[in-house]
C-alpha positions in Angstrom: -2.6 3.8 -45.2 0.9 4.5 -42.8 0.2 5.5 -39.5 3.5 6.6 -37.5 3.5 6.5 -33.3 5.2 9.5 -32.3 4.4 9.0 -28.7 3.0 6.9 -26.2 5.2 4.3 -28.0 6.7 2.2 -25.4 5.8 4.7 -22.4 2.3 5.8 -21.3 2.2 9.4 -22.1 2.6 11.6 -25.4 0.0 9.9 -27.2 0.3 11.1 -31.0 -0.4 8.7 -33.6 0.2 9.8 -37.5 -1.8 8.7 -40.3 -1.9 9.0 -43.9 -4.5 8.2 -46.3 -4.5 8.3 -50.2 -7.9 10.2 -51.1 -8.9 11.1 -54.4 -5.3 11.0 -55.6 -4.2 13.7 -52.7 -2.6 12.2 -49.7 -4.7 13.4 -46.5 -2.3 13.5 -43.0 -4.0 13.6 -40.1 -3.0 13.4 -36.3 -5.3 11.5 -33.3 -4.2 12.9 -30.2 -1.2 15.5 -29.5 -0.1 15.0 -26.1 2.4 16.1 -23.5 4.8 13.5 -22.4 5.4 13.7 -18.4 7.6 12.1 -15.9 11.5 13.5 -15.5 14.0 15.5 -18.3 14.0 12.7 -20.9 10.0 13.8 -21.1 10.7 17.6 -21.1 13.1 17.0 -24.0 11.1 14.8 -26.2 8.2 18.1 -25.9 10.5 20.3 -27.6 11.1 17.8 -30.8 10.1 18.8 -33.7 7.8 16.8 -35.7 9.1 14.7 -39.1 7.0 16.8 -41.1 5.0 20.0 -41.5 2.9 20.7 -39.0 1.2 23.1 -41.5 0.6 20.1 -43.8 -1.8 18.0 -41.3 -5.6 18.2 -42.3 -7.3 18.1 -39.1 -6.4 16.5 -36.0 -8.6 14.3 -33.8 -9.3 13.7 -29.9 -9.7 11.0 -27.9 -10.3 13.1 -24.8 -9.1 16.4 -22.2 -6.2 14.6 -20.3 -2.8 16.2 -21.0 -0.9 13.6 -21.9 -3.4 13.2 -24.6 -4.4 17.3 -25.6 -1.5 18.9 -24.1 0.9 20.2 -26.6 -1.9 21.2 -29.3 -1.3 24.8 -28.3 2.0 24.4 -29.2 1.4 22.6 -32.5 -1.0 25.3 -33.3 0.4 28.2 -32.4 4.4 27.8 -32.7 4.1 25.4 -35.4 1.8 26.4 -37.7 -1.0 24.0 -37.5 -3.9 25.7 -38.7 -7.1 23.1 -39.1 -10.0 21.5 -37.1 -9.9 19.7 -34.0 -12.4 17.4 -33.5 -13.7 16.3 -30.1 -17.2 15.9 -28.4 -18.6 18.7 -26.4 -17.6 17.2 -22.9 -14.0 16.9 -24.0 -14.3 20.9 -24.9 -15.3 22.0 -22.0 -12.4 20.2 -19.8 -9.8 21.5 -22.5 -11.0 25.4 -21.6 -9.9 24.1 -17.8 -6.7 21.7 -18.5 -5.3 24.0 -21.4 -5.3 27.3 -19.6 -4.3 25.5 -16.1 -1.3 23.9 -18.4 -0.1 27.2 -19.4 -0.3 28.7 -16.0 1.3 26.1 -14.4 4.5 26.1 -16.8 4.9 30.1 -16.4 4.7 29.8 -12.8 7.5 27.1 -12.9 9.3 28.8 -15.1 9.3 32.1 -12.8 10.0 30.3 -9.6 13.4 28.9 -11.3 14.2 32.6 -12.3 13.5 34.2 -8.4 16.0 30.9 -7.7 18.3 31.2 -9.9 18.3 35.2 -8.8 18.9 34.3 -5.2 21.7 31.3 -6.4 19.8 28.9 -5.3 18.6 27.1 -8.7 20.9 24.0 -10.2 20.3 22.2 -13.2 18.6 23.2 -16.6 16.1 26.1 -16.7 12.7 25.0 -17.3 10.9 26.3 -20.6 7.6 26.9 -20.8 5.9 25.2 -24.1 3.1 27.6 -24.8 1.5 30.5 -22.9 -2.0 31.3 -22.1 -2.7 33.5 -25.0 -2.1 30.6 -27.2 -3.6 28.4 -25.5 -6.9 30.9 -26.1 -6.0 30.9 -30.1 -6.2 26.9 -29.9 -9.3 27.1 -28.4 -10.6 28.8 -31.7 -10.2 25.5 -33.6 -11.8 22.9 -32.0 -14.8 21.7 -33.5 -17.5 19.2 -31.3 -19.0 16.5 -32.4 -21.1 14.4 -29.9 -21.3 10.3 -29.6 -22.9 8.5 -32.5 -22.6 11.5 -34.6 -20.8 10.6 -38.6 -19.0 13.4 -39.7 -17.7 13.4 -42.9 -13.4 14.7 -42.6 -13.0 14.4 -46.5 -14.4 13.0 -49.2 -13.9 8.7 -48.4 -12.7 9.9 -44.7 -15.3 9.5 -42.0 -15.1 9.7 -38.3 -17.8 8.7 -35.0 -17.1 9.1 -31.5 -18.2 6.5 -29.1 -18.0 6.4 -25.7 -14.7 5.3 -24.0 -16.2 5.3 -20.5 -12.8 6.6 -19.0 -13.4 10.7 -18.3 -16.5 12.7 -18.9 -16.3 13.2 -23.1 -13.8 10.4 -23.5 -14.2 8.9 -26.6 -13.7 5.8 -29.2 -12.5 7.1 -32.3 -14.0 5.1 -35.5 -12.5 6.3 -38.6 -13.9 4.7 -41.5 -11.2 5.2 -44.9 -11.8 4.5 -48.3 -8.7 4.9 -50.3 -8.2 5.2 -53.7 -7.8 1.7 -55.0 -8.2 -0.4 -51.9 -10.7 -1.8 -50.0 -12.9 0.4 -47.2 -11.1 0.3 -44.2 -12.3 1.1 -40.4 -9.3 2.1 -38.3 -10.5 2.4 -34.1 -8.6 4.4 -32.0 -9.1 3.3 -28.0 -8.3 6.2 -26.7 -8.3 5.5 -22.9 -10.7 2.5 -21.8 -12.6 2.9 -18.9 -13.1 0.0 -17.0 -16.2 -1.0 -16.4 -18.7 -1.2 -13.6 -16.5 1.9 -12.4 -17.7 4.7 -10.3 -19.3 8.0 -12.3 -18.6 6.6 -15.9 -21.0 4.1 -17.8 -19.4 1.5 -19.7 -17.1 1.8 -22.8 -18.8 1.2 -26.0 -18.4 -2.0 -28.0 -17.3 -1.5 -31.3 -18.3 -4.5 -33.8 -16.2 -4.0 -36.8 -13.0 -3.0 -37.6 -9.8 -3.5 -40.1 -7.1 -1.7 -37.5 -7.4 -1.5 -33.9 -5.0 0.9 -32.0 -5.5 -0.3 -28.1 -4.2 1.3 -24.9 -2.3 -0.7 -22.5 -1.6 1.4 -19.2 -2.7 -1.9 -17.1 -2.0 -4.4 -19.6 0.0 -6.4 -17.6 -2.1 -6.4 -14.1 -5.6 -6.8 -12.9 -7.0 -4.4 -10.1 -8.9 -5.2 -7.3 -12.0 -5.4 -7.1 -14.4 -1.9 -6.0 -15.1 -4.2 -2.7 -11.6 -4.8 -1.8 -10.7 -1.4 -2.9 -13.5 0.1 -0.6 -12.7 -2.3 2.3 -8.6 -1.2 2.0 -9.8 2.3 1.6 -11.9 2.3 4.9 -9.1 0.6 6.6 -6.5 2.9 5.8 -8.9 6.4 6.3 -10.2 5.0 9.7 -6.6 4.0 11.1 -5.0 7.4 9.8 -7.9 9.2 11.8 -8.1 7.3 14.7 -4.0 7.8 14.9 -4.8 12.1 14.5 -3.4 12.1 11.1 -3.9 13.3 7.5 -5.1 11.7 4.6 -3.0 12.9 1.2 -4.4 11.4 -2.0 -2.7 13.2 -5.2 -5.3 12.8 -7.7 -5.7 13.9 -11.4 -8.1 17.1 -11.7 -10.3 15.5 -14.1 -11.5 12.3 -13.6 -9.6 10.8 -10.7 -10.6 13.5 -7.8 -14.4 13.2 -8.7 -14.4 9.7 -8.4 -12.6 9.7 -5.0 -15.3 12.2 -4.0 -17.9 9.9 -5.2 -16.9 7.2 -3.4 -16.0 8.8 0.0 -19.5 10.3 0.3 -20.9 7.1 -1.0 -18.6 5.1 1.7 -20.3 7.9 4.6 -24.0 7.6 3.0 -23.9 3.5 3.7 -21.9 3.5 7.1 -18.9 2.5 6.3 -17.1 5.9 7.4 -18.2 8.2 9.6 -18.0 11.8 9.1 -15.2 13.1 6.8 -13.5 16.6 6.5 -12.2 17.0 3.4 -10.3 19.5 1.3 -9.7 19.4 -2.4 -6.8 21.5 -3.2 -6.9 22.0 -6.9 -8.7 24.8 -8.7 -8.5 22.7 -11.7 -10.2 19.9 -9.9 -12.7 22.3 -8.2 -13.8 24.0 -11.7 -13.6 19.8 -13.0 -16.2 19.3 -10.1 -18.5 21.9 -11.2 -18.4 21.2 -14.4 -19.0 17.3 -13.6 -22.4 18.6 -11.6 -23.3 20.7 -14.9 -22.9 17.5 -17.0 -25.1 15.1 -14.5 -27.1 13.7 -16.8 -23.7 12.2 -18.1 -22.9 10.2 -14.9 -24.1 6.6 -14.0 -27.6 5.9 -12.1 -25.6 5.2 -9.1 -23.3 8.5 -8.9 -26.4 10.3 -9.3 -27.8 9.2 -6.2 -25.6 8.9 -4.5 -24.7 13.1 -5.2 -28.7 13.9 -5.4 -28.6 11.9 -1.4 -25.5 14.0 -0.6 -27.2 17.7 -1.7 -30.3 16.6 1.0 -27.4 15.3 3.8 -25.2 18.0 3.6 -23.9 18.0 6.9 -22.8 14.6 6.0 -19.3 15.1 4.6 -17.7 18.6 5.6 -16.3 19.1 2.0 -14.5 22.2 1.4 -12.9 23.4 -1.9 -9.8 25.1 -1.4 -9.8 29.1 -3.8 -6.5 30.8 -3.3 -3.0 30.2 -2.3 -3.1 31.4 1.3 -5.9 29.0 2.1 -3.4 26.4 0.5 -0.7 27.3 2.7 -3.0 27.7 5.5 -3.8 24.1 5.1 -0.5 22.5 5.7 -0.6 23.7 9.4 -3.9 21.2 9.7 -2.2 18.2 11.8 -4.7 15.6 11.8 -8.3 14.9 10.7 -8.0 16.3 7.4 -8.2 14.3 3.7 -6.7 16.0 1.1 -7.0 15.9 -2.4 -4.5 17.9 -4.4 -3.0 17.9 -8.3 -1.2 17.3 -9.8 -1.6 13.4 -9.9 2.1 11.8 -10.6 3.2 14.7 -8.0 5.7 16.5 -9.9 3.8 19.6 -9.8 1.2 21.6 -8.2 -0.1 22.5 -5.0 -0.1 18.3 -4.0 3.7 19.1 -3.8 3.3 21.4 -0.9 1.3 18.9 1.1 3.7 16.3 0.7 6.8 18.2 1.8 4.4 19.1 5.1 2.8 15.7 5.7 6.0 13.1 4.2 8.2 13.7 7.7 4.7 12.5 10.4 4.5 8.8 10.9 0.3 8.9 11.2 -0.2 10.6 8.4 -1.2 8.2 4.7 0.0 8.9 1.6 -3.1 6.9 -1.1 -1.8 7.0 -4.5 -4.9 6.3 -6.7 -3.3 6.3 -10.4 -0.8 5.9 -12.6 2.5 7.0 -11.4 5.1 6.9 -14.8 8.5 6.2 -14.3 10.5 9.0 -13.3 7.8 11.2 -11.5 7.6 11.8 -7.7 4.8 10.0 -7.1 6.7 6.5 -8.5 9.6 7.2 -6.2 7.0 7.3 -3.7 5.5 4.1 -5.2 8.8 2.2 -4.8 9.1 2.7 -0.9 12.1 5.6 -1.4 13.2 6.6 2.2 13.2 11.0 1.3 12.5 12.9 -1.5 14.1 16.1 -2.6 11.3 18.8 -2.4 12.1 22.6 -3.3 15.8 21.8 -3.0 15.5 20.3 0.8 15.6 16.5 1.7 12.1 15.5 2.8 12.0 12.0 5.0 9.2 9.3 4.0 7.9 8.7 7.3 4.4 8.4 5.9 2.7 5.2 5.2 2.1 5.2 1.9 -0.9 3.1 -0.1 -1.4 2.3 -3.8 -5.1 1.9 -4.6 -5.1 0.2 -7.8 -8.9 -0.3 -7.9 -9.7 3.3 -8.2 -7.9 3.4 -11.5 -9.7 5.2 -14.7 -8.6 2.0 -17.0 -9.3 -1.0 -17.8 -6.9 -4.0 -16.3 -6.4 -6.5 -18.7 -9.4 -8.6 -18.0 -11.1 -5.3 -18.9 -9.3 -4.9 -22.1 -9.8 -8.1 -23.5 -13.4 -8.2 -22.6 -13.4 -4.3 -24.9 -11.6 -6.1 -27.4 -13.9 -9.1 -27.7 -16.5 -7.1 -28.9 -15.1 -7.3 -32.2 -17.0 -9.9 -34.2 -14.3 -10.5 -36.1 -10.3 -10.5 -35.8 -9.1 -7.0 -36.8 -6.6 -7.4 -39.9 -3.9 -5.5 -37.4 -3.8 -4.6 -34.0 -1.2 -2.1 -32.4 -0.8 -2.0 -28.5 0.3 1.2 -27.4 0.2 3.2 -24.3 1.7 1.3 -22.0 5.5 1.0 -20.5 7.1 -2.4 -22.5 6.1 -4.9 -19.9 2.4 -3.9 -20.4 2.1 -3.4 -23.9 3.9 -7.2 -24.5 1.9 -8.8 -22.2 -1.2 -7.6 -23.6 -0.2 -8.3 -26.6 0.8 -11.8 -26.0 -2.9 -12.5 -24.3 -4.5 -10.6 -27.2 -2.5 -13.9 -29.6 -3.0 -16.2 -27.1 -6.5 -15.9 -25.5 -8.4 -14.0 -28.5 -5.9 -15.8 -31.3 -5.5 -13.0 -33.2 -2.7 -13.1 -35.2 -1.1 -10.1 -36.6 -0.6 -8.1 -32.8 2.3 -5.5 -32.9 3.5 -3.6 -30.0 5.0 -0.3 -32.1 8.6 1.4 -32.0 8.4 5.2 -31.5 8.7 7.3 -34.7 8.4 3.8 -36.6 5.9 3.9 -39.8 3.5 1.1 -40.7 1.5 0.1 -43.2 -1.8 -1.2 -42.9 
């Protein structure tokens, strides 16, 4: 077996990983996860490599879950490059993809036509931006996908098996178990992480515990850190809310559309329902986010016991929390005359794009207004410039002052710290033959790795080179 990391190598997004199995004297290739790497040129660049081989050749491609830097150049690898085969997720996961995949391809047209009025008008520097697929392929994509739900054994070839299990990190996020019998050798079970959740979080239940396995490809976005607890995250977050209110400002959190903005809704009505706020005015921003939401109340019976309360309390207290999803663009714009009182939720989460970017060009230059940055922020993206205390930001070509506060939220994160990750990894009942930490900028991924040596003693611990080959 070889498996190559084209991505998420030494960085956290563009999670690809290559594999190649010997079956029945035919070599099988097959991909888990095609994602979009983000954050700055040097990530628009790397989307337009091609791959080291055909994409025409690949069997069948697997995923972990909907987020983009996970799914989002399968259109592309489908539709420009000639990949033709199954693409296997669970139902959940499907039913984000209809709402990321089309909002990806909208979003890189509309960027791609607001350089051309600019560059009309003069007023456009730099490289053009290129849009990596369009919305009609996004729709033949679409056609491919085939769902397989947790627990459920597929059979991918003859001596190739694969099972979801629950990763606890986004509705339909998944553990993939891939069981290989190649010709010659001894059964093998590879586990791809995926994203792990972390657990006792807000919405999700618990990542699964896998007991077996002979490779273990583990994320490592938090590798390095722990997060707060959800008390001192709620008690920072009430602090924070209450003083920007009682000061007549706005609230901005940039939050991803899936995952990250119903959790912050979650926990904002749950914060009103026990007194810790009072009564909030809120406005999500995102129609990504808003059809994530519904989509989130169709799929209740996937939430936690204590999300659904807390929602089922919040339907019979409406008047509670004055939540308002935002529909069109004018209603957007109308938005960033709102002065103070207002929280506002917005895409797109690292800030580089979307309507979030609007809201920070409006609220960034008031001194009573709070910026909460509630995820991941990847080197070279707005919201890490934002992160690192810059003093202005260039937005739509004008400097734009920091004069907000602004407040990183660690707790509210979708993965596991590293106390979280060992504790997934202990489940293993025995050492894995090979472990490869990926998905995680190179502080992360080494220190993970080292505690993986040093507190679970597991020897053979790799932290992979992009477009490097291994054999396992």
């Amino acid at each position: 077996m070889e498996i190559q990391f084209l991505g998420a190598a030494g960085e956290v997004t563009g999670s690809k990983h290559s594999v190649e199995v010997m079956l029945a004297g035919k070599i099988r290739h097959f991909m888990v996860d095609y994602g979009m790497f983000q954050g700055g040129r040097e990530a628009a660049n790397k989307n337009l490599e091609s791959l080291p081989f055909a994409p025409k050749d690949l069997d069948f491609v697997v995923l972990t879950h909907a987020h983009i830097d996970h799914s989002g150049l399968l259109p592309r690898l489908c539709a420009q490059e000639g990949f033709a085969g199954p693409i296997y997720c669970t139902s959940a996961t499907f039913e984000l993809l209809k709402i990321l995949l089309r909002d990806s391809a909208h979003l890189q047209r509309a960027d791609v036509e607001r350089a051309e009025r600019k560059q009309k008008a003069g007023k456009w520097r730099g490289d053009m931006p290129i849009a990596l697929y369009s919305r009609e392929e996004v729709e033949t994509t679409l056609t491919q996908f085939e769902v397989l739900e947790y627990g459920e054994s597929i059979e991918l070839a003859p001596g190739l098996q694969l099972e979801f299990h629950n990763a606890g990190h986004i509705l339909g996020s998944a553990i993939a178990v891939i069981d290989v019998a190649e010709d010659g050798a001894q059964k093998k079970r590879c586990v791809f992480s995926g994203d792990i959740g972390m657990k006792g979080k807000v919405l999700m239940p618990d990542p699964d515990l896998i007991k077996n396995a002979d490779v273990v490809v583990v994320e490592s976005t938090y590798g390095d850190r722990l997060h707060r607890s959800l008390r001192d995250t709620e008690d920072e977050l009430v602090e924070v809310i209450n003083a920007t209110m009682a000061g007549h400002g706005n609230v901005v959190m940039p939050a991803f559309a899936v995952g990250r903005t119903q959790e912050i809704l979650f926990l904002l009505i749950d914060l009103v329902r026990r007194g810790r706020l009072s009564h909030l005015s809120i406005w999500v921003d995102s129609p990504m986010a808003t059809a994530a939401t519904h989509l989130t109340q169709h799929l209740f019976s996937h939430l936690d016991g204590e999300s659904q309360a807390t929602f089922e309390w919040y339907r019979d207290n409406p008047g509670s929390v004055d939540l308002r999803f935002i529909a069109d663009v004018e209603e957007s714009k109308a938005l960033n005359k709102v002065k103070g009182g207002a929280i506002i939720i917005s895409a797109s989460g690292m800030c580089d794009a979307g309507r979030i970017v609007h809201h920070l060009a409006s609220n960034l230059p008031r001194a009573q207004n709070a910026i909460i940055i509630t995820g991941f922020q990847s080197y070279g993206s707005l919201g890490r410039r934002l992160v690192d205390k810059v003093q202005k930001v260039r937005l739509f070509g004008e400097e734009v002052p920091v004069r907000a506060s602004v407040h990183t939220i660690g707790g509210l994160s979708a993965h596991a710290d590293q106390a979280g990750l060992l504790d997934w990894l202990k489940g293993f009942e025995r050492p894995p033959k090979t472990v490869f930490v990926v998905h995680g900028e190179p502080e992360s991924s080494s220190v993970l790795a080292q505690s993986i040596r040093e507190e679970l003693h597991w020897s053979n611990v790799i932290v992979p080179e992009r477009l490097h080959t291994y054999q396992c």
